[in-house]
DRENSE-170826 format. One line per field, with one value per atom (N, C-alpha, C): residue number from 1; residue in one letter; atom name; x, y, z. Coordinates in Angstrom, 3 decimals. Layout:
N
k [NUM, ...]
r [a, ...]
a [CA, ...]
east [X, ...]
north [Y, ...]
up [Z, ...]
//
This chain:
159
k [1, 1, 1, 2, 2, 2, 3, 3, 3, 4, 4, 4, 5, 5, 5, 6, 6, 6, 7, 7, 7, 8, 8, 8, 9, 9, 9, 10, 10, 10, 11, 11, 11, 12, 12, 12, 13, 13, 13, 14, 14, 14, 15, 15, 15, 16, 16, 16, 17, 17, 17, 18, 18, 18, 19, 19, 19, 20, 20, 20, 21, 21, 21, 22, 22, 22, 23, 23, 23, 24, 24, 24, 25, 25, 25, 26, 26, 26, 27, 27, 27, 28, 28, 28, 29, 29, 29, 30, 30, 30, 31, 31, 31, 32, 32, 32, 33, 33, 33, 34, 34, 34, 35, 35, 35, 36, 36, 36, 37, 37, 37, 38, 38, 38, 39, 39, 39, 40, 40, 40, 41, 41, 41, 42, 42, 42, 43, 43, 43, 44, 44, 44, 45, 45, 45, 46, 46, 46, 47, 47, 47, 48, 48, 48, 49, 49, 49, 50, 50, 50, 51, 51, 51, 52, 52, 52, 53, 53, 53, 54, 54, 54, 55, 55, 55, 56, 56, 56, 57, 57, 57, 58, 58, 58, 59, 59, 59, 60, 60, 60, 61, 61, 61, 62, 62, 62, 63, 63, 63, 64, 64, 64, 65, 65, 65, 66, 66, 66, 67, 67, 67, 68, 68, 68, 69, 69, 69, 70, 70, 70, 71, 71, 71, 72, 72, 72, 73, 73, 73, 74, 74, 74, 75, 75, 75, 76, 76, 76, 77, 77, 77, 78, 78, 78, 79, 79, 79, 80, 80, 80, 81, 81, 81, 82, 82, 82, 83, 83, 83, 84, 84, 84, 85, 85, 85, 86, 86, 86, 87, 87, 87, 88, 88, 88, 89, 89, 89, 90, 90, 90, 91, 91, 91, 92, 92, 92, 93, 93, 93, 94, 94, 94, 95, 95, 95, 96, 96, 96, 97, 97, 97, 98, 98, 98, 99, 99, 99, 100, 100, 100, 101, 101, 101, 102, 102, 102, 103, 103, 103, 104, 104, 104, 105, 105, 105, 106, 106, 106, 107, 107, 107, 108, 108, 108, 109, 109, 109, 110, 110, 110, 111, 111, 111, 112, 112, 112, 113, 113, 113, 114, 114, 114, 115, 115, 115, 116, 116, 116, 117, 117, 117, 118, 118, 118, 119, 119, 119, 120, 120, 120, 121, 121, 121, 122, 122, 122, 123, 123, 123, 124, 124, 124, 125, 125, 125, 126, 126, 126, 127, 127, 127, 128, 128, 128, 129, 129, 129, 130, 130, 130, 131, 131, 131, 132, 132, 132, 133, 133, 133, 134, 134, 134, 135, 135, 135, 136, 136, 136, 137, 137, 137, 138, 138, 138, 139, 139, 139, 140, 140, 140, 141, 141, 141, 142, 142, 142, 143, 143, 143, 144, 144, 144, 145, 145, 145, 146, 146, 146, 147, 147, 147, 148, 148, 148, 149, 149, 149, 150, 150, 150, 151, 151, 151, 152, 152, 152, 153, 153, 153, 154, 154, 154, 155, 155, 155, 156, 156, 156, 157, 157, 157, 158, 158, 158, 159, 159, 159]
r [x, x, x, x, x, x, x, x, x, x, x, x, x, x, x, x, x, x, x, x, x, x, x, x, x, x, x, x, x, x, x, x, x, x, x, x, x, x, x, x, x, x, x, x, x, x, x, x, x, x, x, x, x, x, x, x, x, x, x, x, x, x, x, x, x, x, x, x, x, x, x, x, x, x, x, x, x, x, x, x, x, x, x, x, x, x, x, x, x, x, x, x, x, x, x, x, x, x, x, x, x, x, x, x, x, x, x, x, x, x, x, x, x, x, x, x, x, x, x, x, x, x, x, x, x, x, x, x, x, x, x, x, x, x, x, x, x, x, x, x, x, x, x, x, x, x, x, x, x, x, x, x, x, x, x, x, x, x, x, x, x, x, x, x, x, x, x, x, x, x, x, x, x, x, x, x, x, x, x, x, x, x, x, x, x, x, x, x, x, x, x, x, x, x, x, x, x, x, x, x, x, x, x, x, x, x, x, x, x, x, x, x, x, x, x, x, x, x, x, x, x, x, x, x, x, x, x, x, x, x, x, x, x, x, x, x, x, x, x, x, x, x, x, x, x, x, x, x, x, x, x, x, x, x, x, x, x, x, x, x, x, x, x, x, x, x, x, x, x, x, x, x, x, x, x, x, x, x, x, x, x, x, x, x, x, x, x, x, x, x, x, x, x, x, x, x, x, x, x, x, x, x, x, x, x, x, x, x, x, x, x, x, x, x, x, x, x, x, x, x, x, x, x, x, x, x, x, x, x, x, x, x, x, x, x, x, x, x, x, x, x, x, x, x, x, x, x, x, x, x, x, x, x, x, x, x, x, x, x, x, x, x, x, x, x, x, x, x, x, x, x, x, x, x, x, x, x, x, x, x, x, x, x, x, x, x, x, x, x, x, x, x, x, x, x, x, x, x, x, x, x, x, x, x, x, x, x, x, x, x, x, x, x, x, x, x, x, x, x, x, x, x, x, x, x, x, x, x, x, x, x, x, x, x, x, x, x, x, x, x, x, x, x, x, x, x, x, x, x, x, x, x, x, x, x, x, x, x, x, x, x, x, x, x, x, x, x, x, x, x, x, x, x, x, x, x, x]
a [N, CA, C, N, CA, C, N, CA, C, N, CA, C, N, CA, C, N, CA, C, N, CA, C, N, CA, C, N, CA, C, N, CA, C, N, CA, C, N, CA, C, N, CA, C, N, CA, C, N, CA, C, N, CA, C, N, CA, C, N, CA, C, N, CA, C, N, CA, C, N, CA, C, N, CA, C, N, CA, C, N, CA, C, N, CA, C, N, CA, C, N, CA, C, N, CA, C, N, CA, C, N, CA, C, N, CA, C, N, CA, C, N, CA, C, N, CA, C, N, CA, C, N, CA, C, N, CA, C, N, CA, C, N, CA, C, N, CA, C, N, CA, C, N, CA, C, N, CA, C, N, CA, C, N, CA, C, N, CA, C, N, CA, C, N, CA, C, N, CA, C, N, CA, C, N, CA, C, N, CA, C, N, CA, C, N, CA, C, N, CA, C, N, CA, C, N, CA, C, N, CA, C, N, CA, C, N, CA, C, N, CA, C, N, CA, C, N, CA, C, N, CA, C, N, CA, C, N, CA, C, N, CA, C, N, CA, C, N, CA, C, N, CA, C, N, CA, C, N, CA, C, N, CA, C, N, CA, C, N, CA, C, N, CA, C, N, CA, C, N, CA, C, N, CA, C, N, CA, C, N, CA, C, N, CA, C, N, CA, C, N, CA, C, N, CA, C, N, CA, C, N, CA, C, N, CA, C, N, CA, C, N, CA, C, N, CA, C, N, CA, C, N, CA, C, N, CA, C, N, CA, C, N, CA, C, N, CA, C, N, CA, C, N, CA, C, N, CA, C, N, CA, C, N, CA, C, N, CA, C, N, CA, C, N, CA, C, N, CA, C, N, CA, C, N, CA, C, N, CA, C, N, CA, C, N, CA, C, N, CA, C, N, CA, C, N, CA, C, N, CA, C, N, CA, C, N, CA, C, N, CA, C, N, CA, C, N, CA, C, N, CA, C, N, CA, C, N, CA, C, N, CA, C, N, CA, C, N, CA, C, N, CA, C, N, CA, C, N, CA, C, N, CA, C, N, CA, C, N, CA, C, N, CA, C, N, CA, C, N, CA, C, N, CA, C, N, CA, C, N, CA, C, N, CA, C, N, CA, C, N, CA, C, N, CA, C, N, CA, C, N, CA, C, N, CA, C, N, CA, C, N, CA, C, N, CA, C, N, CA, C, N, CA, C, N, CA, C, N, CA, C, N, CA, C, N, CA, C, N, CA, C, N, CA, C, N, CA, C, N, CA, C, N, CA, C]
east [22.937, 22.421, 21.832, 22.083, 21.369, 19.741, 19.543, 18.027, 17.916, 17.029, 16.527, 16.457, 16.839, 16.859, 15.844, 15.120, 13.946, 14.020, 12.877, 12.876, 12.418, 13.423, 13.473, 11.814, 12.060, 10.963, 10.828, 10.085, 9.221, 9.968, 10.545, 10.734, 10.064, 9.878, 8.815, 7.783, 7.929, 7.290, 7.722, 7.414, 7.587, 7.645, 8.520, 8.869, 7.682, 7.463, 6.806, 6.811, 7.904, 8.371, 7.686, 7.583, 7.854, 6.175, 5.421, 4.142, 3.252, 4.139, 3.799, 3.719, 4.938, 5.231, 3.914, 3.682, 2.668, 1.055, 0.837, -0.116, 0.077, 1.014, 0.952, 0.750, 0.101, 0.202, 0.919, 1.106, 2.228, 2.349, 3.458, 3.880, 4.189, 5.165, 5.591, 4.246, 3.164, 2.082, 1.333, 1.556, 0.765, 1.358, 0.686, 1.222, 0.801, 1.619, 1.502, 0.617, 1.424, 1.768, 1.481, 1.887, 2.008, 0.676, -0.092, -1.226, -2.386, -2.199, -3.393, -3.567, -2.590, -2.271, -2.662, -2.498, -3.248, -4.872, -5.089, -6.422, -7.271, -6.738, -7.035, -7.172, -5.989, -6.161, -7.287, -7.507, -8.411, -10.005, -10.136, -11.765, -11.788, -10.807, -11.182, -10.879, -10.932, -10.988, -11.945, -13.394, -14.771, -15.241, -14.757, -15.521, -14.827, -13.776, -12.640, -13.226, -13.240, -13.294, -14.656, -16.107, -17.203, -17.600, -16.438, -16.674, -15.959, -14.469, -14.151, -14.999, -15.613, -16.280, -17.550, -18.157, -19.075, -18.155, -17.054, -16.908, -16.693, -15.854, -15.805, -17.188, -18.148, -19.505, -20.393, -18.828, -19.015, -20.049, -19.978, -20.755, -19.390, -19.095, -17.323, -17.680, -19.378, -20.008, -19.283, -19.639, -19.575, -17.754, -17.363, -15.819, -15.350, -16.101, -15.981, -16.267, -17.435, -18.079, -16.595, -15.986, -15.237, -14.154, -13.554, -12.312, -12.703, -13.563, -14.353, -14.668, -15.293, -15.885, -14.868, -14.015, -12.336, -12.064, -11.652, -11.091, -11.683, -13.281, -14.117, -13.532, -13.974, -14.266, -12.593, -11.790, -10.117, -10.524, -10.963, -10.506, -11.461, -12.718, -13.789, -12.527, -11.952, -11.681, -10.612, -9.634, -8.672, -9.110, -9.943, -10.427, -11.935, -12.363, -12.555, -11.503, -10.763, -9.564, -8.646, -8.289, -8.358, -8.802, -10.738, -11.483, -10.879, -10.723, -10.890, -9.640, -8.638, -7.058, -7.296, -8.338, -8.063, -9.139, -10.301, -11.451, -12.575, -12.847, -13.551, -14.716, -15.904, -17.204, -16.695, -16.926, -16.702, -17.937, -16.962, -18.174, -18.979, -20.107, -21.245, -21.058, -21.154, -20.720, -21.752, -23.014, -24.195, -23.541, -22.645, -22.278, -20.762, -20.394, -18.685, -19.015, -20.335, -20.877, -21.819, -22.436, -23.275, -21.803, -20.908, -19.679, -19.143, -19.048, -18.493, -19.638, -20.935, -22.024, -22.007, -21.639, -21.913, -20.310, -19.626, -18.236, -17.199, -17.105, -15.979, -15.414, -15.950, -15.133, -13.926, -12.499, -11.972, -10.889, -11.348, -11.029, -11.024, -11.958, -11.847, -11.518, -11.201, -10.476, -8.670, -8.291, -6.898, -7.202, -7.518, -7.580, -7.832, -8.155, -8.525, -7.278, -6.049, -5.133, -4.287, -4.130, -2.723, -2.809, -4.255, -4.865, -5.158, -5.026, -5.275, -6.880, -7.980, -8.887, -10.051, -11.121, -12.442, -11.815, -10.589, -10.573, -11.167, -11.023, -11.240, -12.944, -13.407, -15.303, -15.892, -15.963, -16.675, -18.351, -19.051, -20.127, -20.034, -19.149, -18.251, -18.490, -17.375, -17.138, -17.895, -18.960, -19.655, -20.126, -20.874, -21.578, -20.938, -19.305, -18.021, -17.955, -17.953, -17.763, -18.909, -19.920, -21.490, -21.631, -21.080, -21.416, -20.122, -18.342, -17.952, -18.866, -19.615, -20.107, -20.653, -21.947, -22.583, -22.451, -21.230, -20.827, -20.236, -19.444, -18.857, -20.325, -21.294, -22.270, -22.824, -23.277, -23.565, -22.557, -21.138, -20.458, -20.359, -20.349, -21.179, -22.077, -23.053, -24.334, -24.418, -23.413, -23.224, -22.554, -21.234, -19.997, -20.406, -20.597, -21.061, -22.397, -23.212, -24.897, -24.995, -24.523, -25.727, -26.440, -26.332, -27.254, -28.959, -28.710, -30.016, -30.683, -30.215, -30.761, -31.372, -30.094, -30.855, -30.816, -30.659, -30.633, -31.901, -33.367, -33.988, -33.835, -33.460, -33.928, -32.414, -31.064, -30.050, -29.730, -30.634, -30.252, -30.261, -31.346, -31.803, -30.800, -30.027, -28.896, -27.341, -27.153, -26.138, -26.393, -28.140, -28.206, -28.404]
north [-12.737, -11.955, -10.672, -9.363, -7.933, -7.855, -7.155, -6.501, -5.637, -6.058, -5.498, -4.136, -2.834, -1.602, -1.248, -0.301, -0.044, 0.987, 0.951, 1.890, 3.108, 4.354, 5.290, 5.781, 7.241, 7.775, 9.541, 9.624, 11.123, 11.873, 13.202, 13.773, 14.096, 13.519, 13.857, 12.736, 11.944, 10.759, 9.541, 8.640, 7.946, 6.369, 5.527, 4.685, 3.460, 2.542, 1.519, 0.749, 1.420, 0.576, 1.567, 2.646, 3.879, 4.271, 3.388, 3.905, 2.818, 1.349, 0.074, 0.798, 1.437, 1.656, 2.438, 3.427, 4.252, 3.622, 2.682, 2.078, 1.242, 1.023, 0.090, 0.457, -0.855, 0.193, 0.017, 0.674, 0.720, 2.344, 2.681, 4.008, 4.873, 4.388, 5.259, 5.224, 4.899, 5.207, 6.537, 6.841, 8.015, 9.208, 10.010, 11.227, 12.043, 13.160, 14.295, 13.746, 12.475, 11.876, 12.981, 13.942, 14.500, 15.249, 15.926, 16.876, 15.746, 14.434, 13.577, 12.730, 12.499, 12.080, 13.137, 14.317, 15.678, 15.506, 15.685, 15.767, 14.474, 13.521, 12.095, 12.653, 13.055, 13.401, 14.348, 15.856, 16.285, 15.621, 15.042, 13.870, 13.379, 12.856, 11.942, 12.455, 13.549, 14.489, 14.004, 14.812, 15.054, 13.664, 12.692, 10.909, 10.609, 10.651, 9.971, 10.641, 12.200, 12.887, 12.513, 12.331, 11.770, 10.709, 9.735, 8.273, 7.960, 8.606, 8.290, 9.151, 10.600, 10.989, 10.320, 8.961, 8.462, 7.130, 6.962, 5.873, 6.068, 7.188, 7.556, 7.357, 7.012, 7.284, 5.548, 4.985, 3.193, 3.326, 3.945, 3.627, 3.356, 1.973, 1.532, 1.193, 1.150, 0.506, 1.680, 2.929, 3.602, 3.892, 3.866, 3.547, 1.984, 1.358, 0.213, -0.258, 0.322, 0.850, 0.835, 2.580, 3.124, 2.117, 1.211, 0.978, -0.363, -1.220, -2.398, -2.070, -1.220, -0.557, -0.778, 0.503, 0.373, -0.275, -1.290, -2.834, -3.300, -3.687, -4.276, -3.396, -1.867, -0.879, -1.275, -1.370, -1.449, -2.989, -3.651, -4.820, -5.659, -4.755, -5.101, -3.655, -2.513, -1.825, -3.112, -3.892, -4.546, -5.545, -6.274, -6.943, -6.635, -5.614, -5.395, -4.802, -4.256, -4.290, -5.201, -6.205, -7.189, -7.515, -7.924, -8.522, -7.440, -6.009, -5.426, -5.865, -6.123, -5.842, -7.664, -8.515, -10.100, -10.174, -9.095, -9.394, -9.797, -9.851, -10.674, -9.949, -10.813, -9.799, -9.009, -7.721, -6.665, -6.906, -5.720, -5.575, -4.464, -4.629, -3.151, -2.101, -1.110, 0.308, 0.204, 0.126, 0.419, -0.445, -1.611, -1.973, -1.530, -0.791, -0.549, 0.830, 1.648, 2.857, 2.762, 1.140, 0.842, 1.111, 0.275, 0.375, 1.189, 2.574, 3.489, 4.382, 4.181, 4.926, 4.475, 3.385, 2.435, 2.569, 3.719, 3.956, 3.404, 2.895, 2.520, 3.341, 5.056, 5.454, 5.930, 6.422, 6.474, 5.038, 3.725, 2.735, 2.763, 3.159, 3.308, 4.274, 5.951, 6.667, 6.790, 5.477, 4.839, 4.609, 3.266, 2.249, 2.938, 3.985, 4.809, 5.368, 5.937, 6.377, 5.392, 4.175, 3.133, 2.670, 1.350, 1.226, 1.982, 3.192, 3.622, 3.445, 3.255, 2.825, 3.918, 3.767, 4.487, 5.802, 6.345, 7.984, 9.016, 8.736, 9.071, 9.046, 8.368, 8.092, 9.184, 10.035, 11.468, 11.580, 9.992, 9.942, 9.509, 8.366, 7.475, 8.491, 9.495, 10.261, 11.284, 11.590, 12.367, 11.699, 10.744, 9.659, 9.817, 9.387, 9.029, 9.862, 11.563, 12.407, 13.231, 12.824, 12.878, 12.120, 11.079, 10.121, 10.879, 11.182, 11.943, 13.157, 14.254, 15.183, 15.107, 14.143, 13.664, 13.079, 12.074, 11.852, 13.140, 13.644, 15.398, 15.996, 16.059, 17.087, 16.721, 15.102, 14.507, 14.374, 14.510, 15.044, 16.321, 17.073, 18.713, 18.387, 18.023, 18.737, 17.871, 16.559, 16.039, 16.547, 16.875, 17.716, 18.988, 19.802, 21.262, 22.162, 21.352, 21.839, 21.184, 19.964, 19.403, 18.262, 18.192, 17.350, 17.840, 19.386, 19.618, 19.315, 19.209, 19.166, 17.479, 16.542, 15.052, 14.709, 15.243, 14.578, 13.597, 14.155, 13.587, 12.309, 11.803, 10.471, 9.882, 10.693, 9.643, 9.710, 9.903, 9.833, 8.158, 8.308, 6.767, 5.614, 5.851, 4.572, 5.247, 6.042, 6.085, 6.552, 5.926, 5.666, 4.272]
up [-22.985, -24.060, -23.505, -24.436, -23.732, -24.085, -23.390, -23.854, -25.185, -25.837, -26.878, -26.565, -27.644, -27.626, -28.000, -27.234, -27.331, -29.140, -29.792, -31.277, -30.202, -31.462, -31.477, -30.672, -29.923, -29.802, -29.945, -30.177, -29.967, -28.989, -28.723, -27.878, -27.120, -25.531, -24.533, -24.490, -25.485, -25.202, -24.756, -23.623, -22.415, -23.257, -22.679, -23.222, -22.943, -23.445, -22.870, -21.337, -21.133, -19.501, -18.582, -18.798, -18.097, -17.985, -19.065, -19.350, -18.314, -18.553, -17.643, -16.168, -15.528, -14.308, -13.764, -14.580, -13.968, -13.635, -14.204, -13.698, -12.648, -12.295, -10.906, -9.707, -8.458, -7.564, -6.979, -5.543, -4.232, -4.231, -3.532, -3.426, -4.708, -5.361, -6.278, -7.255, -6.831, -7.614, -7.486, -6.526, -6.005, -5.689, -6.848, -7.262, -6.341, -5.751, -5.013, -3.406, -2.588, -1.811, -0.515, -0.577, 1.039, 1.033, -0.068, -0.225, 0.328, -0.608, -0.159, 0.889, 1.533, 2.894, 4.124, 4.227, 4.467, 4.184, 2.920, 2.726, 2.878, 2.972, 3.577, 5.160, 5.886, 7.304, 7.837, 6.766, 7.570, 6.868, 6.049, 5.634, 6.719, 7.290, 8.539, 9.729, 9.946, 11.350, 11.934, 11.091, 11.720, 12.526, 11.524, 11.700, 12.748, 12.679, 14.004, 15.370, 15.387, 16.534, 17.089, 16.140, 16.624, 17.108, 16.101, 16.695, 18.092, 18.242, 19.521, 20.753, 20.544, 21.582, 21.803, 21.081, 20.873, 21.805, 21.404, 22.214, 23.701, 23.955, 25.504, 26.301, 25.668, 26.231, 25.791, 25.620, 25.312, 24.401, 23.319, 22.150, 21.441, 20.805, 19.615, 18.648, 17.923, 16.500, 15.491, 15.488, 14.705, 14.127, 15.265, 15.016, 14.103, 14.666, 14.128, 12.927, 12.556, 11.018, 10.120, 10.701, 10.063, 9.184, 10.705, 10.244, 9.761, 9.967, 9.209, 7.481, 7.358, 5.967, 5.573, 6.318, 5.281, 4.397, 5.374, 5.036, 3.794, 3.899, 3.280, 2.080, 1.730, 0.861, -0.525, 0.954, -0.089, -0.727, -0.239, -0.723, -2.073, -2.116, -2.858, -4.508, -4.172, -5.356, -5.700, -4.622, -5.343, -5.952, -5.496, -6.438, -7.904, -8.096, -8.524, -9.550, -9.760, -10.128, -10.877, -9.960, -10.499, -11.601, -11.494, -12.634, -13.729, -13.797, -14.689, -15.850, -14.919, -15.754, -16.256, -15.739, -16.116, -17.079, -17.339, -18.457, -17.423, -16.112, -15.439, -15.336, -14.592, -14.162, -12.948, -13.050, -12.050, -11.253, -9.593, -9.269, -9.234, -9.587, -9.437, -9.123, -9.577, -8.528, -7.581, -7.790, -6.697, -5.414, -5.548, -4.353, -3.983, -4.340, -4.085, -3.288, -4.348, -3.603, -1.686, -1.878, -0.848, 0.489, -0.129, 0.921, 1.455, 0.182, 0.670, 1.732, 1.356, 1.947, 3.518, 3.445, 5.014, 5.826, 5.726, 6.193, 5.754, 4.406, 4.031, 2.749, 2.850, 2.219, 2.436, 3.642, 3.807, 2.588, 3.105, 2.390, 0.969, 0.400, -0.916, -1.697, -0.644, -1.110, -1.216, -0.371, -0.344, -1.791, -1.632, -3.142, -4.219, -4.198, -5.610, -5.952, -4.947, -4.979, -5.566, -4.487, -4.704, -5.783, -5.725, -7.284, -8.505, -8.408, -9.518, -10.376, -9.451, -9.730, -9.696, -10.387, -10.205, -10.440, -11.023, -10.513, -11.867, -12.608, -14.246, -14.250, -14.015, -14.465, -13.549, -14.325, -13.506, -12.947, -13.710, -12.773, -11.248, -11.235, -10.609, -9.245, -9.522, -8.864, -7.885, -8.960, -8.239, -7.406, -7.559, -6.334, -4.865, -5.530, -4.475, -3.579, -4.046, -3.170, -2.610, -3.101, -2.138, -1.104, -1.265, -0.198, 1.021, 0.489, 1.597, 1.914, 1.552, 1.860, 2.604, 2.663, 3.638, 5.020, 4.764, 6.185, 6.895, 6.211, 6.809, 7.302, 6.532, 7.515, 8.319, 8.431, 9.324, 10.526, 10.812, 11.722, 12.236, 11.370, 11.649, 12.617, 11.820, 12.403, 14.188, 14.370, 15.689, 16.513, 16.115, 16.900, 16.830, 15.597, 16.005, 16.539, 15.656, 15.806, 16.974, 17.683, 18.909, 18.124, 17.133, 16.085, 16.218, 16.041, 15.897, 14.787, 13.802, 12.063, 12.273, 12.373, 12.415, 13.693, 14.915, 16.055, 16.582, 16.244, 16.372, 15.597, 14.361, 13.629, 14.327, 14.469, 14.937, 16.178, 17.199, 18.528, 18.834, 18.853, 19.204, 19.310, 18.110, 17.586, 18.463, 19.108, 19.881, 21.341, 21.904, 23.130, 23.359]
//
């Protein structure tokens, strides 16, 4: 037996299948692919270049942070995610934000992409990309300044 023919539509308006597709994730989810993969690359210049010149000098936490958070950061949006599309209790922003604050935003700026998640809620957001700002100046002010601005309160923790 064939598939049911979809009813007539609107010119320029997207069929039900077509409307399904775009919410999913994986690759063909993520629109304009080479810009944010770039701008994913240089966010994580400053952190990478500090944490490994931090490790040459056998300090590997802060690196470790990074790519730990990650992990944690992707896997708390997928399942949060999850709850959302099943009716379930979500989880908190104050803790999805704690994650991203504690180096796992790289991680959750994936998952926002693949998932399709958190990108629309413009308070959401602002939080999201304060918390990148911050780690960026706080690599500044290590790699470029000398860490004169916070060197005194963050020396301590990478001797």
């Amino acid at each position: 037996m064939g598939r049911a023919a979809e009813p007539p539509r609107k010119p320029g308006a997207r069929s039900q299948a077509a409307g399904n597709r775009r919410h999913q994730p994986g690759r063909a989810g993520v629109q304009h692919r080479t810009f944010k993969l770039v701008a994913l690359g240089l966010l994580c210049g400053l952190p990478l270049v500090g944490s490994l010149q931090l490790a040459g000098g056998a300090i590997y936490w802060p690196l470790a942070i990074y790519i730990v958070g990650s992990v944690i950061s992707y896997l708390m949006y997928r399942s949060d995610k999850g709850s959302a599309i099943a009716s379930r209790q979500r989880i908190p922003e104050k803790r999805l934000h704690l994650a991203e604050a504690l180096g796992g935003w790289p991680g959750a700026l994936v998952a926002q992409q693949v998932l399709r998640h958190k990108t629309r809620k413009l308070s959401y957001q602002l939080v999201f990309w304060l918390i990148i700002l911050l780690h960026q100046l706080f690599w500044i002010d290590w790699l470029v300044l000398d860490g004169r601005a916070l060197g005194e309160w963050v020396r301590p923790f990478f001797s």
